[in-house]
Each structure stands twice: as C-alpha cells, then as structure tokens.
N, C-alpha and C positions, 0 to 999 in steps of 0.2 A: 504493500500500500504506500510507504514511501518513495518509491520510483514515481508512481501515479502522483503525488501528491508534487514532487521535483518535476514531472512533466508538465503540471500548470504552471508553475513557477518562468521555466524555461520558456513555454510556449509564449507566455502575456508579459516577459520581461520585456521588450519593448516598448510595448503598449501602457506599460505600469512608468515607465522613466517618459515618455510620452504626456502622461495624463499627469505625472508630475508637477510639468514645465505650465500645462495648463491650470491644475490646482495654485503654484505660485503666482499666475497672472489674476487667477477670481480673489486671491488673499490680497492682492495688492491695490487692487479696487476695493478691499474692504467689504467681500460679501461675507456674509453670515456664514462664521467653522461650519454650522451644526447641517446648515442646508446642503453645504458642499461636500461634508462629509456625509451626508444621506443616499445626495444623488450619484455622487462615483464611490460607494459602496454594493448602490444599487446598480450600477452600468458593469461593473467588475464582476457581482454576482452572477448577472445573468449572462458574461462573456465566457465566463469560467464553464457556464453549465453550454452555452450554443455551442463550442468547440468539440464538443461530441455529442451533438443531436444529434448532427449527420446520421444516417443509415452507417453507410462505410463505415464511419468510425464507430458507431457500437457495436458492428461485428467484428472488426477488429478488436476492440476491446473484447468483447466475447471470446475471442479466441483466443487471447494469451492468458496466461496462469494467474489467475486473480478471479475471484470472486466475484461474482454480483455486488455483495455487499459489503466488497473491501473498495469495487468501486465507487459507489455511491457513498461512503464513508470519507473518501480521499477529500469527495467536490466539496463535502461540509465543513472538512480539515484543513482544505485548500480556502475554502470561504472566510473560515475564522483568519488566515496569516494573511491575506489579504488585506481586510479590515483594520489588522493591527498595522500593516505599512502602511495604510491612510494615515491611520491617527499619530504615526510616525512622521508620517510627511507633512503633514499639519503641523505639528509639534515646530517641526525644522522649520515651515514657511513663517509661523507665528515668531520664532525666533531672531530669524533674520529678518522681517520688517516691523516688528513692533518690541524687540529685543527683550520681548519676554517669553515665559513658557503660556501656552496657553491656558482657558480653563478648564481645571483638572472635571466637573459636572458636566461640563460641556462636551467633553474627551466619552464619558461615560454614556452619556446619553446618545453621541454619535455610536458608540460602540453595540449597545441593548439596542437603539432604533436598527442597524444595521441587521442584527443576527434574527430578530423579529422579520422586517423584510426577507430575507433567507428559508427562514424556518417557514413562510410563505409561499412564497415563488419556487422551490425545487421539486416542496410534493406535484403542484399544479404543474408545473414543466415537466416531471416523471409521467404523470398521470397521461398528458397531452401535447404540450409544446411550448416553449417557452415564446413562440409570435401568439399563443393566445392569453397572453397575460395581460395585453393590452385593452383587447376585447373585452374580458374580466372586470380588467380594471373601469373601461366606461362600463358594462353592466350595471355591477356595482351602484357605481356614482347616480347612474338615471331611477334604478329602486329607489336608492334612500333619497333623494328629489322625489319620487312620486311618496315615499314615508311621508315626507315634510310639508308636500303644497297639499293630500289627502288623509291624511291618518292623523300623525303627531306636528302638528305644526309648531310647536316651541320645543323639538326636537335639541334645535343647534342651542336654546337656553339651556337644556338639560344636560347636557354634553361639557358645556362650558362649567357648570354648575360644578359637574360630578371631578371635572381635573383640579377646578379651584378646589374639592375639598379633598384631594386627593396632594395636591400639593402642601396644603395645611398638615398635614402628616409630619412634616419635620425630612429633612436631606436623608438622614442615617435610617430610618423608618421606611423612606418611600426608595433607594436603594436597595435594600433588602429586601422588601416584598416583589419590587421588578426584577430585582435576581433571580427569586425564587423561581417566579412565572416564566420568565426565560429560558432554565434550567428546563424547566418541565416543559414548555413551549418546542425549544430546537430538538429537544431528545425524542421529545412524540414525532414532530417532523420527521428527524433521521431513521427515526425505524418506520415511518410511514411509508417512505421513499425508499426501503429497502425490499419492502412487501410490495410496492407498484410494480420495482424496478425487476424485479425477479419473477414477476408473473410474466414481464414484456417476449411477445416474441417477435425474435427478427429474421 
C-alpha cells in the first residue's frame, strides 16, 4: 500500500508545486486561508481519486498484487498527506508575507473541513463517478431551495441559530466533539468505499 500511496505523490508532484505558486498568488491578494485551503483540498481530492477512474487504470490496478482495499485505503492515506502539505504550504505563504505563522483554528478547521469533504466525495465517486458530484452537488442545492421557498422557510435562521450555539461551546469543547465526529465520519467512509469498491466489476 505504500508504493500506491508514493504513486500519488509522484504522479501530482507537479501539479502540487504548480498549485503552490498559485496558493502564494491568492495569499498575497489576501484571500481568506480557510477558503483557499477548502477549495484546493477539494481540487487535490478529487485529482487524487480521477487519476484512476479511468477503466485502464482500474484494471491495471486490479491486476497487480494489492488489494481492493489496500487500494482504496492508499487514496484516503494519500488524501490525509495531501491536506497536510496544504496547511504546510499555507503555513510557509503566511510566513513569508505577513511574517507570521498563521492561525493555529484556522489551520484546524481547514484540516476537519477538508477530511469531511473527502469522507464525502470518494464513497459517491466509488459508488458512481467522481463528474457526478457536480450534478449532486446542484441537486442538493435546488431540494433545500425548494425546503426553504415550501416547507421550512426560516430554514437558513435555524441553521445560523444552531452554529451560533454551537460555537458558544467554548474552542476546546467544540474541537473535541468535531474530532470525535470526524473520526467516526472518515472511518464509516473508508470502509464504505471499500465495500463499493470491491463489489465493482470491470
């Protein structure tokens, strides 16, 4: 599974010293860590997983000595060191233009929002394809629009309500319980996607 896991590495290392040079260009404009760290957590994710959608490549993968679910193992292992050379490369862009380290919450929150996206998008991309996440994603969006303009119309008060008392919880409190749920969130994913991935036939 480590070879697997050094094959991503390999394969997206240009791509990752690439997307670098552009994370240093969005820092220097002063866009929002947490946004930037969301969105190219989430571009990385879903490159990591289309590099062996391909057909070809899943029966190649099929055919050499690995597992099902050393492979599907690999992508979630390769997802987490991913992540962390974002918040790595943030780190360093915050460093050299505002010669500080950044914020350590913020570092946190990029990190839990990331693996939350993940532990989303790879059962659904196992299941079906990772071009229909898109489609997903507007689904999604027009339900809860028709929730709001037909059903619960002070939806989005409820919502906002429930984070503000959520965030009254205290840092060390609301930490630990999105730990928790995280833990249990990526691990149900990973064996979800290992039970998809192993029924698949190609």
């Amino acid at each position: 599974m480590y070879q697997l896991v050094k094959k991503d590495l390999i394969i997206h290392k240009k791509m990752l010293m690439g997307m670098f040079l552009v994370l240093l260009a969005y820092m220097y404009v002063d866009v929002q860590i947490i946004f930037i760290g969301l969105i190219f957590s989430w571009t990385f994710a879903l490159n990591i997983f289309s590099t062996d959608e391909k057909r070809p490549a899943q029966m190649l993968l099929s055919s050499l000595p690995f597992t099902r679910k050393e492979i599907v193992s690999s992508k979630y292992i390769s997802a987490i060191l991913f992540i962390l050379l974002i918040i790595l490369m943030i780190t360093g862009g915050s460093l050299l233009f505002q010669q500080a380290l950044p914020n350590g919450l913020h570092l946190l929150m990029i990190a839990i929002g990331s693996l939350f996206i993940v532990a989303f998008i790879y059962p659904v991309s196992y299941k079906f394809a990772s071009r229909y996440l898109n489609i997903a994603f507007f689904v999604c969006l027009a339900i809860y629009l028709v929730i709001v303009k037909f059903f619960i119309h002070n939806l989005n008060d409820r919502i906002r309500e429930t984070f503000a008392k959520i965030m009254n919880l205290g840092e060390s409190q609301l930490i630990l319980y999105t730990g928790v749920i995280l833990v249990i969130t990526y691990s149900l994913s990973w064996l979800l996607s290992i039970r998809i991935f192993e029924k698949k036939v190609f």
